[in-house]
C-alpha positions as CSV (number, residue, x, y, z in Angstrom):
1,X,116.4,117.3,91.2
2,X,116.2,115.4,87.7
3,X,116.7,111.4,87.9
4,X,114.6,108.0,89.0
5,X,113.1,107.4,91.8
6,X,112.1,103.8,92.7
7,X,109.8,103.4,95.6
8,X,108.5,100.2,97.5
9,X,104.7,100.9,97.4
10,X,102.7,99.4,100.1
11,X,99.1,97.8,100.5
12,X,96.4,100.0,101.0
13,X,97.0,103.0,99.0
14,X,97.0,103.7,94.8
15,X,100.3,105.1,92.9
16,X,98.5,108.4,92.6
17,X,98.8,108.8,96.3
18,X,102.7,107.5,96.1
19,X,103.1,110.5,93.0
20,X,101.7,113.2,95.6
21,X,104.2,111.8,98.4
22,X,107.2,112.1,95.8
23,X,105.9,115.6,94.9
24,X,106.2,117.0,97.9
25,X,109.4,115.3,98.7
26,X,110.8,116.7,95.9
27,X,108.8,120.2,96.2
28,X,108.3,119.6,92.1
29,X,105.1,119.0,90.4
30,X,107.4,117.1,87.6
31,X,106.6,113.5,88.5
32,X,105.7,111.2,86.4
33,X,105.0,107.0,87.0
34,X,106.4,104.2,84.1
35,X,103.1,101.9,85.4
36,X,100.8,102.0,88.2
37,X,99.9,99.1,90.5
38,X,96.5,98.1,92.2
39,X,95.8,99.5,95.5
40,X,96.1,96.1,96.9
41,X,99.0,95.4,95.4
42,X,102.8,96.4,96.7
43,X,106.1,96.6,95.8
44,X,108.3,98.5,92.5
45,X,106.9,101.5,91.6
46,X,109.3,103.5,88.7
47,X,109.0,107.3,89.1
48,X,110.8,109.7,87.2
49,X,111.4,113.9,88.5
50,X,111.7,116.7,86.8
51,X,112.6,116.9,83.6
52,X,113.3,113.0,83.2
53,X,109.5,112.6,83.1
54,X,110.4,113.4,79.5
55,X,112.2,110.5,79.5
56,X,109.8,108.2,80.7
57,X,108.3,106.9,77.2
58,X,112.2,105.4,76.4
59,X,112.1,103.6,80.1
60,X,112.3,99.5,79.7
61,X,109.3,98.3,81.5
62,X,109.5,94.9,80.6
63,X,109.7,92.1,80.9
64,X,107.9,92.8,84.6
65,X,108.0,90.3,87.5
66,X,106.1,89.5,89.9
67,X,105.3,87.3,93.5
68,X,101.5,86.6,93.6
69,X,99.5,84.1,96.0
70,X,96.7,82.5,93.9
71,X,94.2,81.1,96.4
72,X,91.2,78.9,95.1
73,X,88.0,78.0,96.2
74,X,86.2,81.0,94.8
75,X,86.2,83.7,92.7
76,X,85.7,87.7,93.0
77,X,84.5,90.5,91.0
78,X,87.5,92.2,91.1
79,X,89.5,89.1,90.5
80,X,91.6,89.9,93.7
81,X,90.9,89.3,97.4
82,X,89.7,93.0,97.7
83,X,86.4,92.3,96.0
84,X,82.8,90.2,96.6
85,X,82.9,86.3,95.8
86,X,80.6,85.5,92.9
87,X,81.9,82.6,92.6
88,X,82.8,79.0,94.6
89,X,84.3,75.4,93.6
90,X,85.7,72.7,94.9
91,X,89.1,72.5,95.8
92,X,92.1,71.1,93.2
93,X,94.5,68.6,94.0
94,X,97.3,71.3,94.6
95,X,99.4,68.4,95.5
96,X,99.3,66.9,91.6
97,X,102.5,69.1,90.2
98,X,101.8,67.7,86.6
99,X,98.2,68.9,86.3
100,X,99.3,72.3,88.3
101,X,101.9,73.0,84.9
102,X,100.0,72.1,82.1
103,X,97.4,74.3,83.7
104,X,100.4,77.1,83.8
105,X,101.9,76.2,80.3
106,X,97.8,76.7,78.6
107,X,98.6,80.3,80.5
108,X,102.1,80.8,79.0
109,X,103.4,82.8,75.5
110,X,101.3,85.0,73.4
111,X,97.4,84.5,74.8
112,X,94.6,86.6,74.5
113,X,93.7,88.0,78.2
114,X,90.1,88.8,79.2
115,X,90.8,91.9,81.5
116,X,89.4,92.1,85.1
117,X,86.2,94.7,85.2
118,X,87.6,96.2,87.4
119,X,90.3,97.5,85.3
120,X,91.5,101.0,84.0
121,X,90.3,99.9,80.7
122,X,88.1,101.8,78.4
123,X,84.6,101.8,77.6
124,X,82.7,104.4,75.6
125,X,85.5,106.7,76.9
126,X,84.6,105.8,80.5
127,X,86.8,103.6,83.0
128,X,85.9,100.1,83.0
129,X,86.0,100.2,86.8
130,X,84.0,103.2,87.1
131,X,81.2,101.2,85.2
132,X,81.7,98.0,88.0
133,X,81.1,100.1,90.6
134,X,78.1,101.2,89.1
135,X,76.2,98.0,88.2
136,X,76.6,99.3,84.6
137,X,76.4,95.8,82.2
138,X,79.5,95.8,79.9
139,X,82.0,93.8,78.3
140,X,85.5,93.8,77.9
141,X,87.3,92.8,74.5
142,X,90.5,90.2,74.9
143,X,93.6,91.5,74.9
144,X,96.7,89.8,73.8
145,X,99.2,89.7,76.5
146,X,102.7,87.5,76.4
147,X,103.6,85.2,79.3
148,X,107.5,84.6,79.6
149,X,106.9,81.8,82.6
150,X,105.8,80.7,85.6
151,X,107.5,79.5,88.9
152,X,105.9,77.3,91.5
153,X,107.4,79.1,95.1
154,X,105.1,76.9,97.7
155,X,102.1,75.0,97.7
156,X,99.3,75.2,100.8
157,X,96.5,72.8,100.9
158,X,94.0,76.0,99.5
159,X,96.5,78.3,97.3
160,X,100.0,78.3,96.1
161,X,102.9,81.1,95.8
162,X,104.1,81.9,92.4
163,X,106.8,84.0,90.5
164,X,105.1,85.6,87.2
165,X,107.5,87.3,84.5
166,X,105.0,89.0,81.8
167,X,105.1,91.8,79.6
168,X,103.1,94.9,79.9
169,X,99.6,95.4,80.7
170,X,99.3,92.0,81.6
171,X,96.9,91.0,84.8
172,X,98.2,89.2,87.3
173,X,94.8,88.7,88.8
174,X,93.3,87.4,85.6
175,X,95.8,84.9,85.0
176,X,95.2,83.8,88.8
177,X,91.5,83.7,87.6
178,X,91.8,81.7,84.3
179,X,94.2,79.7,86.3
180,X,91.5,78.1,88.8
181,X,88.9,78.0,86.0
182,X,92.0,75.8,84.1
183,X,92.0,73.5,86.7
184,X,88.1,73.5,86.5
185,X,87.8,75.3,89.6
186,X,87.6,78.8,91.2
187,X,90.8,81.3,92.3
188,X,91.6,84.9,92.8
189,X,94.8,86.5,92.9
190,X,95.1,87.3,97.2
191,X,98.5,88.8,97.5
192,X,100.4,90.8,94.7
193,X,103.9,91.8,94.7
194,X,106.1,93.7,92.0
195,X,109.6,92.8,92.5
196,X,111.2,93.9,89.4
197,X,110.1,96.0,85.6
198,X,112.8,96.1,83.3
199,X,116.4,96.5,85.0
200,X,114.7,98.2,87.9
201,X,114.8,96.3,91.4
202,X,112.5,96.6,94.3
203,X,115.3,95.8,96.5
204,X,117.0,98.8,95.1
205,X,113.7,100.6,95.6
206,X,113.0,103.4,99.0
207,X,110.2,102.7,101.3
208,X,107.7,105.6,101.9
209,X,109.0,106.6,105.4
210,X,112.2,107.6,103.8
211,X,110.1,110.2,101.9
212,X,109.3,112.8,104.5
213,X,108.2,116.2,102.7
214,X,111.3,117.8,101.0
215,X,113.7,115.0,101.1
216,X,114.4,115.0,97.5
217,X,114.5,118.7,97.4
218,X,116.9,118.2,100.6
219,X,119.3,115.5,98.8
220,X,118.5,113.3,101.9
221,X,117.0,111.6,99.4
222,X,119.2,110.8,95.9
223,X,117.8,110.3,92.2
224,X,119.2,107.3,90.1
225,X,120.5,108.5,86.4
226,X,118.1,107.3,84.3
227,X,120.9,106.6,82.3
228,X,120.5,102.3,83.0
229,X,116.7,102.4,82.7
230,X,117.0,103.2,78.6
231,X,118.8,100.1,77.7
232,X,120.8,99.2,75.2
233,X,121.0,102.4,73.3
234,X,124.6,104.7,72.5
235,X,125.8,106.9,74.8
236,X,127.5,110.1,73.1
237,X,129.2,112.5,75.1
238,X,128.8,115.9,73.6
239,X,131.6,118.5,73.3
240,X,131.2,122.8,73.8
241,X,130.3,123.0,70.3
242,X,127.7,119.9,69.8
243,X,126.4,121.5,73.1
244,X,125.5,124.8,71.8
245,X,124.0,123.0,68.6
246,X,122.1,121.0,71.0
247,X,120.3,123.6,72.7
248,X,119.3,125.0,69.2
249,X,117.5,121.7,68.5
250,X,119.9,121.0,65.6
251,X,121.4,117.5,65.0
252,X,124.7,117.0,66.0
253,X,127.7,114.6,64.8
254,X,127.2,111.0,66.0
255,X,130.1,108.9,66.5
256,X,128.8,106.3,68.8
257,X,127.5,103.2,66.9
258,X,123.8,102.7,67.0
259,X,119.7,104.0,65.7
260,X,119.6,106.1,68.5
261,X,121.7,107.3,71.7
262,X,121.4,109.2,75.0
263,X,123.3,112.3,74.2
264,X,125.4,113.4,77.4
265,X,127.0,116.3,79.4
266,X,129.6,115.0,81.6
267,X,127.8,111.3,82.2
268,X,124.0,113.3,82.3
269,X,121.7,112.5,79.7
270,X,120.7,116.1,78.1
271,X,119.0,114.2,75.4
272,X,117.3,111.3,73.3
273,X,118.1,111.1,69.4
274,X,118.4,109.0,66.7
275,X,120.6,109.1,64.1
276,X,120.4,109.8,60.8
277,X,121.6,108.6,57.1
278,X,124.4,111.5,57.5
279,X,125.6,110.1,60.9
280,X,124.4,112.9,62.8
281,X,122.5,112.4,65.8
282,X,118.2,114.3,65.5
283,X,117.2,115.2,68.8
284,X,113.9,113.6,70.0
285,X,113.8,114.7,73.4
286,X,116.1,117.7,74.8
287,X,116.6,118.3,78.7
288,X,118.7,121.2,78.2
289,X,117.4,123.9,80.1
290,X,113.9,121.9,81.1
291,X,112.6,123.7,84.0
292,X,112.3,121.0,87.1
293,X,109.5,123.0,89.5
């Protein structure tokens, strides 16, 4: 009842409604999400139950990846082809590969990103998209983003099919935005697709109709360790005695190599530490004992 779950989320519905499907699959109120997605978006959602919600702040995220269709011709207010056109332009030469990178490359590295309004951002302690909906007139501040690279999959006459690995907190749909208005026309991001965060995999990754209620609970349904999601951290097994100290809160000896480790019972992870100038492992986060329901 304690591990990862990844789940393929489709079109149509918000990650809060695919953390109350996993809930009652798992008959917990423990779950917790490493990211959300737009409701119009589908694919990798990263969940964690039980106690490995405590985990979730060590979870890689990044980089993420994703498979977006970038149509142009006009804008939105959402950025996305959920929302109203407020804007329309000509048509690029799509067929001119050389102007279609550079545009790509002026969207690539460290760049400050002017968030969508309709965004989870804050305003005066008030989501920005809670504002759009509203009329209410604000303004967003740029955010700096990175942008590992962009793939070209296909090109159509009106939009083209592209792979996107990004860091965190990055918008797809803006960059599909700033990308028309770089090739001095109009775009919005129409499809969305998360295929990968971190080392997780959507094709590793469970659709919804697998998650009838109490299939977790059931075991019909199994948890990944979260073990691979931390990275490139030590892994200490503990003995009887580092055990006991363990569920104490006291540091215990570290003989792995390495700042910080998952500490271990028998290949679980029962804790997060790091270690100290006396090579002992500080616990950050204990499991031992966390309750699950």
């Amino acid at each position: 009842m304690d591990g990862l779950l990844y789940v393929d989320k489709p079109a149509g519905i918000t990650s809060h409604d695919v953390v109350a499907i996993v809930r009652r699959a798992a008959r917990s109120k423990r779950v917790g999400h490493a990211g959300t997605l737009d409701p119009f978006a589908t694919g990798l959602l990263v969940l964690a139950v039980g106690s490995c919600t405590r985990l979730l702040p060590y979870v890689l995220g990044e980089p993420k990846v994703y498979e977006a269709v970038i149509r142009f011709g006009a804008e939105t207010d959402t950025d996305d082809s959920a929302g109203e056109v407020t804007a329309e332009r000509a048509m690029p030469d799509l067929s001119n590969a050389s102007v279609l990178h550079r545009a790509m490359a002026s969207l690539t590295g460290d760049i400050d990103q002017q968030p969508p309004d309709y965004s989870a951002k804050h305003v005066d302690g008030k989501r920005a998209y809670d504002l759009a909906r509203r009329g209410v007139q604000f303004s967003l501040a740029p955010v700096r983003v990175t942008v590992h690279g962009w793939s070209v999959v296909a090109v159509e006459p009106d939009r083209i099919a592209v792979r996107v690995t990004c860091g965190g907190g990055t918008y797809v749909r803006a960059l599909a935005r700033d990308l028309g208005r770089a090739l001095d026309t109009a775009a919005h991001c129409y499809a969305l697709r998360r295929i990968a965060s971190g080392p997780a995999r959507v094709d590793d990754a469970v659709g919804l109709a697998g998650l009838r209620p109490g299939s977790i609970a059931d075991g019909e349904v199994v948890l990944q360790s979260p073990l691979p999601a931390l990275g490139d951290i030590a892994h200490e097994e503990l003995d009887a005695a580092a055990l006991h100290e363990l569920s104490h809160g006291r540091a215990v000896p570290a003989s792995a190599a390495g700042a910080r480790a998952a500490l271990l019972q028998g290949g679980r992870v029962v804790a997060i530490a790091n270690r100290t100038g006396d090579d002992r492992w500080q616990p950050k986060v204990v499991l031992l004992g966390a309750s699950t329901s």
